[in-house]
Rosetta silent file (secondary structure, phi, psi, omega in degrees, C-alpha in Angstrom):
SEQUENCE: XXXXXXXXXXXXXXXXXXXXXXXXXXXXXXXXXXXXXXXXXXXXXXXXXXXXXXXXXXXXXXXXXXXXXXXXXXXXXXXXXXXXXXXXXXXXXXXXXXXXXXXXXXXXXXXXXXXXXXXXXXXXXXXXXXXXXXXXXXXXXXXXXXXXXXXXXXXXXXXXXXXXXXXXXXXXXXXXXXXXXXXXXXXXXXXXXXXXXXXXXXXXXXXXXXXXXXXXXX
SCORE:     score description
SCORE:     0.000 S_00000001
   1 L     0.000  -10.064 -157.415    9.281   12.963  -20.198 S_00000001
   2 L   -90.759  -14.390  159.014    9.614   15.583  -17.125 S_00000001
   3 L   -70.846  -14.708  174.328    5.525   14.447  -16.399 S_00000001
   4 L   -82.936  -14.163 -176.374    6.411   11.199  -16.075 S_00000001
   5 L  -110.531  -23.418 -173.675    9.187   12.044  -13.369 S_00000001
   6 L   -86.073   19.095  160.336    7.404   14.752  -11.695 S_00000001
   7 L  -117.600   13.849  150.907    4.380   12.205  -10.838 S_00000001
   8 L   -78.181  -22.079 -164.804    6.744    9.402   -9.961 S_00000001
   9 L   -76.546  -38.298  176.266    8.423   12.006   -7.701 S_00000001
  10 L   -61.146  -19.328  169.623    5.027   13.088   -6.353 S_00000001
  11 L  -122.105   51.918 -172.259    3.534    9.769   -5.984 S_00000001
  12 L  -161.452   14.147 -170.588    6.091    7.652   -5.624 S_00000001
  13 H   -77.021   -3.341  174.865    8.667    9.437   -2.973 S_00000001
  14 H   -50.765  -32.081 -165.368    8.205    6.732   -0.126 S_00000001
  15 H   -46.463  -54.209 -128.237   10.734    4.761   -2.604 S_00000001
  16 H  -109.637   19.156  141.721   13.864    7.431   -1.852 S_00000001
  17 L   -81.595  150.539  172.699   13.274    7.735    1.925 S_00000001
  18 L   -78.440  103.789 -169.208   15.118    5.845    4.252 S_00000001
  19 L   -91.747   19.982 -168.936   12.521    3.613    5.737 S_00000001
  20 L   -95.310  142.073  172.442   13.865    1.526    8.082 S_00000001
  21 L  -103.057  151.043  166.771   12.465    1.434   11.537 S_00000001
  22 L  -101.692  119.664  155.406   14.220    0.181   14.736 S_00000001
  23 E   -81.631  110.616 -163.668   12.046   -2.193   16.527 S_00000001
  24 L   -81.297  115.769 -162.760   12.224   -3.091   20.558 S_00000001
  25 L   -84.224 -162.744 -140.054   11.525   -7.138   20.618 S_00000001
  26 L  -136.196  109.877 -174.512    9.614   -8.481   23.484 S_00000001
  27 L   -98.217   20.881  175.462   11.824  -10.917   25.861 S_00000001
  28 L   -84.020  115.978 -134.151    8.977  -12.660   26.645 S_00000001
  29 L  -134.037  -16.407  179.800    9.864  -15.820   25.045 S_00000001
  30 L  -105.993    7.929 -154.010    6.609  -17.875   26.018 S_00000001
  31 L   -83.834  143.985  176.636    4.273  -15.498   24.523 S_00000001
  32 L   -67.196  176.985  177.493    1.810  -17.896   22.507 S_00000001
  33 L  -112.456   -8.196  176.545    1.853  -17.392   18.857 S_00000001
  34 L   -82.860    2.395  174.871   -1.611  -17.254   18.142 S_00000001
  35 L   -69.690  -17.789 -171.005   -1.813  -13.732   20.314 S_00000001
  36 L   -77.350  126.628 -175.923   -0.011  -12.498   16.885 S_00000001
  37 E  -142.585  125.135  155.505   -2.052  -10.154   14.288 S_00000001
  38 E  -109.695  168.275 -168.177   -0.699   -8.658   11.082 S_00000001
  39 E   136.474  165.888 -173.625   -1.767   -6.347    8.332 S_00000001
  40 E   -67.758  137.276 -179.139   -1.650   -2.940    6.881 S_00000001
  41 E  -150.662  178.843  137.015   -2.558   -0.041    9.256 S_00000001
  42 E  -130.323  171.896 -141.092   -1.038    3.448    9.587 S_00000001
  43 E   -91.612  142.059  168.739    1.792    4.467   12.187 S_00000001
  44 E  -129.606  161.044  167.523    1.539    8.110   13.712 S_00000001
  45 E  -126.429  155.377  172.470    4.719    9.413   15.366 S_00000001
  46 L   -82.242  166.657  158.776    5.982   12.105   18.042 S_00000001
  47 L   -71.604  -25.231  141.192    8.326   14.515   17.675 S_00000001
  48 L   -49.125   -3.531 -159.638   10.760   12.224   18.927 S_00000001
  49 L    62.589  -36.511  158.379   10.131    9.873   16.274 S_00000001
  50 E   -13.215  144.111  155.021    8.808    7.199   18.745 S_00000001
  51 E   -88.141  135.943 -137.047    5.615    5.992   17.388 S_00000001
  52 L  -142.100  -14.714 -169.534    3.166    6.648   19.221 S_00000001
  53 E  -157.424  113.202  179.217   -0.259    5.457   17.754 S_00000001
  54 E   -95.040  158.241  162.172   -1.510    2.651   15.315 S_00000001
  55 E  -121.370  123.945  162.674   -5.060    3.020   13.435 S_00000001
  56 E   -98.227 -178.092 -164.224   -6.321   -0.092   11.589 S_00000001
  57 L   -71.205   -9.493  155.198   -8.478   -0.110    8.565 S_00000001
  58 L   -98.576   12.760  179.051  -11.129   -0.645   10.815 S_00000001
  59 L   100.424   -9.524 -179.532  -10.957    2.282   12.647 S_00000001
  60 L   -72.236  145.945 -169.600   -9.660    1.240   15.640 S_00000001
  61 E  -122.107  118.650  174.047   -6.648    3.863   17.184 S_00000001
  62 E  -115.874  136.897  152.530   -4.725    1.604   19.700 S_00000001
  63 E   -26.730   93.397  177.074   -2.164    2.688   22.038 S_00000001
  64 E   -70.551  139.257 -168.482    2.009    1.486   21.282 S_00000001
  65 L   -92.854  -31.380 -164.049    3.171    0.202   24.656 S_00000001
  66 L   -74.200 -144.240 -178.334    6.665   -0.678   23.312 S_00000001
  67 L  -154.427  104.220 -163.689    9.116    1.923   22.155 S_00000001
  68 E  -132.009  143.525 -179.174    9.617    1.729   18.132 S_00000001
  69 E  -113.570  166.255  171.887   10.927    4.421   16.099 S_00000001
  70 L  -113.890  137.877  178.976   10.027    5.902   12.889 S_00000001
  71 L   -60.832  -18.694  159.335   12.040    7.863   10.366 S_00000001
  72 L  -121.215  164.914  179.186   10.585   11.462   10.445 S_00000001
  73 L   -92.056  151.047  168.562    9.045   13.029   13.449 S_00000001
  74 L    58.193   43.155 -167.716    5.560   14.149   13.732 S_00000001
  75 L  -136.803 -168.301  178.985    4.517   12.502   10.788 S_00000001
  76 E  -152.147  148.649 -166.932    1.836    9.559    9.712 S_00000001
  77 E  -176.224  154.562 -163.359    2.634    7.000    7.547 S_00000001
  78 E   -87.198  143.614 -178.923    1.386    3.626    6.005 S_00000001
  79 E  -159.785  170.669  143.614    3.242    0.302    6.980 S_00000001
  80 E  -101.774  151.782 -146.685    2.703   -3.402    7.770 S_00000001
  81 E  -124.425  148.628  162.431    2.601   -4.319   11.614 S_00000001
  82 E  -149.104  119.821 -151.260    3.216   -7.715   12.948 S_00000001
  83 E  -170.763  157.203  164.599    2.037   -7.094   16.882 S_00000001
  84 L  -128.546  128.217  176.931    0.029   -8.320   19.738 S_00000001
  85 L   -39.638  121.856  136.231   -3.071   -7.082   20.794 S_00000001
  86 L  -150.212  106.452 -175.448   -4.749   -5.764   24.455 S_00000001
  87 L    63.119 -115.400 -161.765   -8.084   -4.093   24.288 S_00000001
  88 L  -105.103   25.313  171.459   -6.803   -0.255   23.249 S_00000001
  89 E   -97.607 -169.547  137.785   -2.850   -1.201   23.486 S_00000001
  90 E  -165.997  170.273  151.716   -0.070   -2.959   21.478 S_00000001
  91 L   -85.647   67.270  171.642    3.155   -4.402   21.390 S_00000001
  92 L   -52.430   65.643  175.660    4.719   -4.131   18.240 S_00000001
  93 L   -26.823  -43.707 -137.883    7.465   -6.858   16.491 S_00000001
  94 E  -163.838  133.219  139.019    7.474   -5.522   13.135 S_00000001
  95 E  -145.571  138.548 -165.668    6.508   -2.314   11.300 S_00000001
  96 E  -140.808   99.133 -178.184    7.856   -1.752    8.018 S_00000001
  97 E   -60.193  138.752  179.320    6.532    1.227    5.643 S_00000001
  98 L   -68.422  140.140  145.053    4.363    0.806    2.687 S_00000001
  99 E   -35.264  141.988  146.582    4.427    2.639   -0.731 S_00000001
 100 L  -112.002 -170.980 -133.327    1.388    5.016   -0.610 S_00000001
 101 L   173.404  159.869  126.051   -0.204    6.370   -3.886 S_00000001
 102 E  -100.407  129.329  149.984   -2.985    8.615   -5.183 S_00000001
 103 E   -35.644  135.337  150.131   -5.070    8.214   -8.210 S_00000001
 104 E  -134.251 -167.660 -160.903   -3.546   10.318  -10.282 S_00000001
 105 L  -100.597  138.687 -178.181   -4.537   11.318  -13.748 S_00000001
 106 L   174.329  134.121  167.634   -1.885   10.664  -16.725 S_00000001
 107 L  -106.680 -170.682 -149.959   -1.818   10.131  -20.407 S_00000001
 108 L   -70.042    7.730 -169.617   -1.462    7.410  -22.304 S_00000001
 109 L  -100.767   -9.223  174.301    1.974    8.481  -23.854 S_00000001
 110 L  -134.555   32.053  163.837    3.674    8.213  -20.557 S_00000001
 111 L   -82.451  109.186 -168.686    1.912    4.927  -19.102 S_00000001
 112 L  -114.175  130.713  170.549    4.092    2.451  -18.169 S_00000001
 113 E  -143.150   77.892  166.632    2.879   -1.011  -17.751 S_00000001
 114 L   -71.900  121.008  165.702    5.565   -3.577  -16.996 S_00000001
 115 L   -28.074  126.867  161.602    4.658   -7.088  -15.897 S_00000001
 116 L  -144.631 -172.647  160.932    4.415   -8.110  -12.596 S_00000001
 117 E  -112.178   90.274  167.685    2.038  -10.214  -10.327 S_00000001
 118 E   -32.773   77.670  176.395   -1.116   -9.306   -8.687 S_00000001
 119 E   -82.871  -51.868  169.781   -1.135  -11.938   -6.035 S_00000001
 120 E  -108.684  132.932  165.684   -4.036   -9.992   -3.767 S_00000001
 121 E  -131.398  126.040 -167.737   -6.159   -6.871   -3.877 S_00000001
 122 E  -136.314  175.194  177.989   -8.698   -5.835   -1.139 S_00000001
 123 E   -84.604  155.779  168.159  -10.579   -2.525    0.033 S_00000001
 124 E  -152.524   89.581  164.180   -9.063   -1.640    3.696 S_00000001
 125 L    83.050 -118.315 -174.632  -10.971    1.503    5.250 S_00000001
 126 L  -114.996   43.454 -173.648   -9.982    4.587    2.773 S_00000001
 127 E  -120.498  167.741  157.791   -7.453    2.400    1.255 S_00000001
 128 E  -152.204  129.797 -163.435   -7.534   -0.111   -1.637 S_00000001
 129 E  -127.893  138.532 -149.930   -4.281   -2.210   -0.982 S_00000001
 130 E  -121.942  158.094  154.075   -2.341   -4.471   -3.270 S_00000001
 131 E  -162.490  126.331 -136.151    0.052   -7.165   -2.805 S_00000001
 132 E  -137.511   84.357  160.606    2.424   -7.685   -5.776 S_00000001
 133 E   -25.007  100.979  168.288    5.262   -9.857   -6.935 S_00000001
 134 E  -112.031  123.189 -148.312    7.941   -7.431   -9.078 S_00000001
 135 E   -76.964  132.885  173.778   10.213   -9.607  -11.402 S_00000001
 136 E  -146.834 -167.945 -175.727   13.766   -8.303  -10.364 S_00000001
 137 L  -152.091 -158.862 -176.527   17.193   -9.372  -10.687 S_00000001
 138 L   -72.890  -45.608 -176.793   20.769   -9.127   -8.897 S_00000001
 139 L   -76.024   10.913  179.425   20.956   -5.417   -8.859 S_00000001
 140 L    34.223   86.942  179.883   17.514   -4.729   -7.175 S_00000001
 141 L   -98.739  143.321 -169.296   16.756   -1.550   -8.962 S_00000001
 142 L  -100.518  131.142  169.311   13.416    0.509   -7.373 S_00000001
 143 L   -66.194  141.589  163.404   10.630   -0.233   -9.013 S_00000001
 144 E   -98.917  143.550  177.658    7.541    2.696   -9.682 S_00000001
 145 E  -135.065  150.231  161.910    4.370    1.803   -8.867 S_00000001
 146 E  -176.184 -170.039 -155.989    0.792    3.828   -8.762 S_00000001
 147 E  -118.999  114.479 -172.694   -2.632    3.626   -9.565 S_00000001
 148 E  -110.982  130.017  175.296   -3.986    5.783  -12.805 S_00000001
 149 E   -72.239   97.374  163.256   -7.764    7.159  -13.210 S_00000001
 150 L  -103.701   48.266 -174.909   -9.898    5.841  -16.016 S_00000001
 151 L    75.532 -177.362  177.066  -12.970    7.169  -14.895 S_00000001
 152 L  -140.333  104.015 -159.446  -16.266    5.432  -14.080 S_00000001
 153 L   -48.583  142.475  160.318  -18.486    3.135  -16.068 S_00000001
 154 E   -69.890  147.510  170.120  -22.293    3.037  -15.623 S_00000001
 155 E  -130.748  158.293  178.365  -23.629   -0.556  -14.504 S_00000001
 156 L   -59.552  128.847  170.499  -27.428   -2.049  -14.333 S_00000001
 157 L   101.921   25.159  171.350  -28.923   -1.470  -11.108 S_00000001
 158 L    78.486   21.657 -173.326  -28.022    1.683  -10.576 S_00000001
 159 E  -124.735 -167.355 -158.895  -24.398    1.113   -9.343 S_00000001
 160 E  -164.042  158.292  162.644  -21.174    2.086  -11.284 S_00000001
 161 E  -101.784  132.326 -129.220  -17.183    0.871  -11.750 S_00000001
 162 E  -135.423  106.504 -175.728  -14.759    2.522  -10.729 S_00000001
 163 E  -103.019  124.301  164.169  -12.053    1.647  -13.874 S_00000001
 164 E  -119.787  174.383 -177.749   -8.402    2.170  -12.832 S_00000001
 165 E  -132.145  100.339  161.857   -5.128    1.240  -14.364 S_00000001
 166 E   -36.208  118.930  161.800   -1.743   -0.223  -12.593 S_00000001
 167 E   -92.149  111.781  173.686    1.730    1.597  -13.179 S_00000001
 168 E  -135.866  107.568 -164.511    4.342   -0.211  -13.192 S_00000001
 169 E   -91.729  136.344  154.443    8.428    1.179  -14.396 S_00000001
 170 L  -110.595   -3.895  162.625   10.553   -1.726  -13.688 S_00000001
 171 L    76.357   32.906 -163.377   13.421    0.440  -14.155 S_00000001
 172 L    23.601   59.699  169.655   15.190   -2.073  -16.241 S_00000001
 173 L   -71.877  161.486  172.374   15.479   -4.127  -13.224 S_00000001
 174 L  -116.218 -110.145  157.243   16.085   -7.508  -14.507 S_00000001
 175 L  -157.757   52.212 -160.855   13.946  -10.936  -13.857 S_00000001
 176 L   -68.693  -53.436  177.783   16.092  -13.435  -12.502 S_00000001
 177 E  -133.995  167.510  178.548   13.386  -13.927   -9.225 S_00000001
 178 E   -91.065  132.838  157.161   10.355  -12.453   -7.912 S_00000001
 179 E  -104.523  158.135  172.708   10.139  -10.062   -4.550 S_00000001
 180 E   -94.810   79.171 -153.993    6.869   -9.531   -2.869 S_00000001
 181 E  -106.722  150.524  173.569    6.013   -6.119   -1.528 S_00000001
 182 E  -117.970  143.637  151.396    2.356   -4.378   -0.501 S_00000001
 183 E  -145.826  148.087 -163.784    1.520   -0.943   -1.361 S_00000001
 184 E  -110.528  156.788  159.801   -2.087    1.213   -0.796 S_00000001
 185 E  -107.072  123.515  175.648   -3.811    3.751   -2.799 S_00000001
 186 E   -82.247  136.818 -164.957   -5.801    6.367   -0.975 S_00000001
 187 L  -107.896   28.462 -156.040   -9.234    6.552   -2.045 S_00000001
 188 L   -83.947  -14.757 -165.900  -10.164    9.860   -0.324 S_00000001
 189 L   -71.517  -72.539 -126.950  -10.682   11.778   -3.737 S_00000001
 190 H   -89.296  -21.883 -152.552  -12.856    9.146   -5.030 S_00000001
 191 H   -87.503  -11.410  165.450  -14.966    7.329   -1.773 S_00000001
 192 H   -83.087  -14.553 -178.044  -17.690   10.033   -1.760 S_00000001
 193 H  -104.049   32.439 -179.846  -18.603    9.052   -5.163 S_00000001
 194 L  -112.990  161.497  178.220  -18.495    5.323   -4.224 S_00000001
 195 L  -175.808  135.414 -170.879  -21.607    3.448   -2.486 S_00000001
 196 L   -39.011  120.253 -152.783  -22.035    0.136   -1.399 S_00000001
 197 L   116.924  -40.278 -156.560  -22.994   -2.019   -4.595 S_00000001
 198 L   -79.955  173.434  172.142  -20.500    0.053   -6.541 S_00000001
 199 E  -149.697  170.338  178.495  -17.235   -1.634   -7.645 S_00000001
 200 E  -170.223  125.835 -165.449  -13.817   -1.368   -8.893 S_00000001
 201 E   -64.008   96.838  134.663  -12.064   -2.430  -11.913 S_00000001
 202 E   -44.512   94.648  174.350   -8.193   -2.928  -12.376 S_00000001
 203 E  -111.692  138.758  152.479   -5.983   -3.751  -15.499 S_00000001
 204 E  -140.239 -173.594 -164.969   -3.206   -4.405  -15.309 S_00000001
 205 E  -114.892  162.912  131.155   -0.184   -6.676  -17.243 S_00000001
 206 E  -129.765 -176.939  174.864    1.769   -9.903  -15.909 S_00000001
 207 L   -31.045  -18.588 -169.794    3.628  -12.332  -17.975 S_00000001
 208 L  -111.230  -13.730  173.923    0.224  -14.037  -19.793 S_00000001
 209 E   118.802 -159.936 -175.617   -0.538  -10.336  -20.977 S_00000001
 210 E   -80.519  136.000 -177.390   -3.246   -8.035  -19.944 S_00000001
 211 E  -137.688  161.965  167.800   -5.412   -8.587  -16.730 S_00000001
 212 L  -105.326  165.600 -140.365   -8.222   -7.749  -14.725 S_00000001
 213 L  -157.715   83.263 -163.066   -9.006   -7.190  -10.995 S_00000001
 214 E  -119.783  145.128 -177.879  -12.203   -6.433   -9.644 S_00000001
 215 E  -122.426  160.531  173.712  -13.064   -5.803   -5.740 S_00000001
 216 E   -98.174  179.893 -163.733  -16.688   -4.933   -4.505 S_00000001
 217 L  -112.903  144.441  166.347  -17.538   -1.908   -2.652 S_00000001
 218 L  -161.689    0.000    0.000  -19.339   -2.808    0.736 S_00000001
């Protein structure tokens, strides 16, 4: 078992930091609500911990105007944003950090794949980002999650699959209700040997048994 804890510790330490940020709200009370944009991005911070920079998955690097802290200094780090937009600024409401991930590599003797629910999965920049129901109960026990590499299938037309596999310890959590959480995978190992056409495969389990997941490459 110690490969099974040293890649949850390595992919999976975002759990056992303290991740809460303090956010400065906006007293503008008349602000419209459609001026409002959410989604995954990541956060860069000062040495003060202020944050100091957002990027989204499209590449854009916008200013923060407001004054929101982060839990380490100097660092980058994945979250969901709930903010309003002007030109190269923001305003931030909400940032809350994400699990991140790697592919990693693992065999089949320590693969854990407890049921949960795959409500979305999309590409985002150098990300591929999930968002996932995990069946829990009154003690809220932390869940593991990550992404495992099963290589990549040939397809007709000269494109390829990119077959991965969902981890999921539920940590004998129990399943009284569902919570909903996002987390990304970093694709930087893998995205030079991806090309528009190409795809990529998921399995994973929920409650009906084993499922698939497939996003295009574009």
């Amino acid at each position: 078992m110690p490969i099974l804890f040293s890649i949850m510790k390595a992919c999976f330490s975002a759990f056992l930091l303290l991740c809460t940020l303090l956010s400065a709200c906006s007293d503008d009370e008349g602000r419209p609500l459609q001026n409002y944009e959410q989604g995954l991005v990541e956060a860069m911070s000062r040495g003060d911990k202020t944050v100091s920079q957002i990027v989204l998955d499209n590449g854009d690097t916008l200013s923060v105007t407001n004054r929101v802290m982060a839990a380490q200094p100097d660092s980058a780090f994945r979250a969901y944003a709930l903010y309003v937009r002007t030109d190269k600024t923001l305003e931030l409401t909400r940032l809350s950090p994400v699990l991140t991930c790697s592919i990693q590599q693992i065999p089949d003797t320590v693969l854990r794949t407890d049921a949960l629910l795959l409500r979305a999965m999309w590409l985002g920049g150098r990300y591929l980002n999930f968002f996932v129901a995990l069946p829990t109960g009154p003690a809220k026990r932390s869940h593991y999650l990550g992404v495992v590499d099963k290589g990549f299938s040939e397809n007709g037309a000269h494109t390829q699959t990119l077959n991965l596999q969902l981890f999921h310890f539920q940590n004998g959590d129990g399943k009284a209700y569902y919570r909903d959480t996002y987390f990304s995978c970093h694709l930087d190992s893998h995205l030079p040997h991806l090309s528009k056409g190409d795809s990529i495969r998921l399995s994973y389990v929920d409650e009906k048994g084993r499922r698939t997941s497939i996003t295009q490459v574009y």
